[in-house]
N, C-alpha and C positions, 0 to 999 in steps of 0.2 A: 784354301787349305787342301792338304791334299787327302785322297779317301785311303781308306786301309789300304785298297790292292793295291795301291801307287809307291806303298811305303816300302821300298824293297833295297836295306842297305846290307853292302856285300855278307857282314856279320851272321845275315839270317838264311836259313836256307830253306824247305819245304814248308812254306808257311801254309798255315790254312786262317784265315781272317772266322773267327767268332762271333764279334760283333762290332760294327760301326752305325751309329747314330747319328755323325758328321760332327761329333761332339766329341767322343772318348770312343777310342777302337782301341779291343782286342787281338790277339793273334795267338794262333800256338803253331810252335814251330822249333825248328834244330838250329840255337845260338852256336856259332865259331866250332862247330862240328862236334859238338860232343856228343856221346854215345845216347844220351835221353833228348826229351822235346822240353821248352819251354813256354812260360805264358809272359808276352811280350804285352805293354801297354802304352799307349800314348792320348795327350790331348791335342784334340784338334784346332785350337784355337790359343792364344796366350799372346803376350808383348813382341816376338818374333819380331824383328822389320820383313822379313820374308814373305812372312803369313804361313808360315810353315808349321806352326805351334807347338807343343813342347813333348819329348825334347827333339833338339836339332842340334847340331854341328853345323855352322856356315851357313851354306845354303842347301843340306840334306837335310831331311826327317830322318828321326832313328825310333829304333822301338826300347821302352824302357823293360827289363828282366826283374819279372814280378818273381818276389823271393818263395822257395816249394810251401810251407807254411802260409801262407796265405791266397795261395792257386784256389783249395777247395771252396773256401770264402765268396770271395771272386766270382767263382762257377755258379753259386746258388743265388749269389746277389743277381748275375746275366740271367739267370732261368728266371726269377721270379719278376724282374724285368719283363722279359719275354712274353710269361704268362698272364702279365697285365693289359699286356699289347692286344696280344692274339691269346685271350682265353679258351681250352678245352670245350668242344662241345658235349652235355651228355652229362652225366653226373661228376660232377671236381673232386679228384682223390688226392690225396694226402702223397708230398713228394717221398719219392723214394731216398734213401741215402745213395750218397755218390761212391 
């Protein structure tokens, strides 16, 4: 499978990779040039013959365009992820709004 930074179809341009797990990777980035940035997502794994996981065209990976309505969502599910991983040292404060 390939990792986020491998994932780079013509589509996307300034990506910055979020998160990858080697399971489900993030991105945010400028889809087909439009004036704002987007949150792209993909899985890493699925039926593919490739191994390329979902979604794919042929034998490219693409990144799937997470709809603005559910970006914020998204973002706090990855932080509180995150913060499970690698916990704050020092007293645990209460997340701020995004």
């Amino acid at each position: 499978m390939p990792e986020a930074i491998e994932v780079r179809p013509k589509d996307w341009t300034e990506i910055t990779v979020l998160y990858d797990d080697g399971v489900y990777s993030v991105i945010w980035g400028r889809f087909r040039r439009r004036p704002f940035k987007d949150m792209g997502v993909r899985y890493n794994f699925g039926d593919n013959p490739h191994g390329l996981g979902y979604p794919s065209l042929g034998q490219n990976p693409l990144w799937y365009v997470e709809p603005p309505f559910l970006v914020e969502s998204i973002l706090r599910g990855l932080e509180q992820e995150l913060l499970s991983l690698h916990p704050p040292s020092g007293n645990p404060t209460e997340l701020a709004p995004l």
